[in-house]
C-alpha angles and dihedrals in degrees: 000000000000125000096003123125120235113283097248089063104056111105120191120257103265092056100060104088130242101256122199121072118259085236095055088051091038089050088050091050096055093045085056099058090035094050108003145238101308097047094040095048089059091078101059085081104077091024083053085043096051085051098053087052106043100029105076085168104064089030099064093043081059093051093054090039090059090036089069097042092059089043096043074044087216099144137028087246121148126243109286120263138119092307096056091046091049099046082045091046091047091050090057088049094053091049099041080059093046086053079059096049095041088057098042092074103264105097083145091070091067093058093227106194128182116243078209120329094197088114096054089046107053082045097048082046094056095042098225124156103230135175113249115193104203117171136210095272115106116353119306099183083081084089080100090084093055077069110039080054088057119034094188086055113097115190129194127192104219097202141151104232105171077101095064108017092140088062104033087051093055093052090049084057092054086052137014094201088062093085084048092064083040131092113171109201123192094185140005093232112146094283086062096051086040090054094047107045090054090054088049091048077050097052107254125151100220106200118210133174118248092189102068134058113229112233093239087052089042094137088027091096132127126202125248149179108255115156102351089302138082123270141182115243139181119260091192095095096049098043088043090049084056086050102049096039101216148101125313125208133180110232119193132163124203134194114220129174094280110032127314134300119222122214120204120173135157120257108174128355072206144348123229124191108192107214097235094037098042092116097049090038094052088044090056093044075045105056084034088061094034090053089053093046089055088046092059098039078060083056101048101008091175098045084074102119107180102107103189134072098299091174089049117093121262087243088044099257118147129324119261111283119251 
């Protein structure tokens, strides 16, 4: 298909490595707190601009990204080019500053509003744990403000961040409490599950992601439907959700003109995987979350930050099928 990279050169996520020097974010961070968001944000632009130019990898993920859309005609987007993957790569920058200011303190500054936060209500007053699949599209750090609504919410980002430790060091400067709302997993062995069933009888919301493949899960992945054409996605959270027992909710973010826009619905009030049906149960959640995803990418088509061949097989088989 178009703008997409032979088969024997897509590498999975997690091997494409982080790119921008710790200096340069720390640098932008600083600017941020010396002159503000405004002044500082100026600056994403050539740095953007350098990217789009220097980084093929994540350009021509962009290119293939925009080319279903067009096809699955799912947004009014133009045809990709350099325009398209600078205006995408802007908008992760732009996201990737916001994480900062989010973490320095001034979350008011972003203007975050509820769609409708009747579902999160009605969950913070019960005091239920429950299990909340986000995805790389908007900004999902922007769980902060679950918490800051509720101040008897605690919500913890369970995350594997070898892959961005430049960046992820930068936002724990900005703030010690980050690592707090962090917990980084290798691997989902029995202390894990351990770990995370004790934080959902306490009443935590732990987040996850449902658009990437752990490497550890790396061959775990289930096809489904994603802009009229197959593609590989992670069973984990599925399979996890059975394990835990409890509530599932959808949690997207979304930047508009004056601040962002949080989206909180509910997914399962439980999720049961049949023994001798698993693999046809975790391919219907899948398609489900795979169907919303895709709701909210029409919403906000260049707030879609997954550059690699998201349709190509985790063992780098052949790409998703139009």
């Amino acid at each position: 298909r178009r703008g997409v990279s032979p088969a024997g050169r897509t590498r999975a996520w997690w091997r494409v490595p982080e790119r921008g020097s710790r200096i340069g974010m720390a640098l932008l961070a600083l600017s941020c707190r010396l002159f503000g968001k405004g002044f500082t944000s100026f600056w994403l632009h050539p740095v953007v601009g350098y990217f789009v130019l220097t980084n093929r990898t994540a350009r021509t993920a962009s290119h293939a990204y925009i080319a279903r859309l067009r096809d699955a005609r799912a947004a009014a987007v133009p045809k990709p080019g350099w325009r398209s993957a600078y205006r995408h790569m802007l908008a992760f920058a732009q996201a990737g500053f916001d994480k900062f200011v989010a973490w320095s303190g001034r979350l008011d500054e972003l203007d975050v509003r509820f769609d409708d936060s009747s579902a999160f209500d009605a969950l913070a007053a019960s005091g239920r744990g429950a299990l909340v699949i986000g995805a790389h599209l908007g900004n999902l750090e922007m769980t902060r403000a679950l918490a800051l609504r509720d101040a008897h919410t605690k919500v913890t980002a369970i995350v594997y961040t070898e892959h961005a430790k430049r960046f992820t060091g930068v936002l724990a400067a900005a703030n010690p409490e980050f690592g707090k709302q962090l917990v980084e997993v290798s691997d989902f062995g029995p202390d894990t599950a351990m770990m995370m069933q004790s934080r959902i009888d306490a009443g935590e919301l732990l987040v996850i992601v449902g658009d990437r493949v752990p490497p550890h899960d790396a061959g775990k992945t289930v096809d489904a439907r994603f802009l009229d054409a197959t593609a590989p996605f992670a069973q984990g959270p599925y399979i996890l959700a059975h394990a835990l027992g409890c509530p599932v909710y959808l949690f997207f973010c979304l930047k508009e003109a004056r601040g962002y826009r949080l989206y909180f619905e509910p997914f399962a009030d439980r999720i049961e995987l049949p023994r001798r049906e698993r693999a046809e149960h975790v391919a219907t959640w899948a398609q489900r979350y795979a169907a919303r995803l895709e709701h909210y990418c029409r919403k906000a088509p260049y707030q879609w930050f997954n550059f690699f061949d998201f349709w190509a097989r985790p063992g780098g088989g052949p790409r998703g099928r139009a």
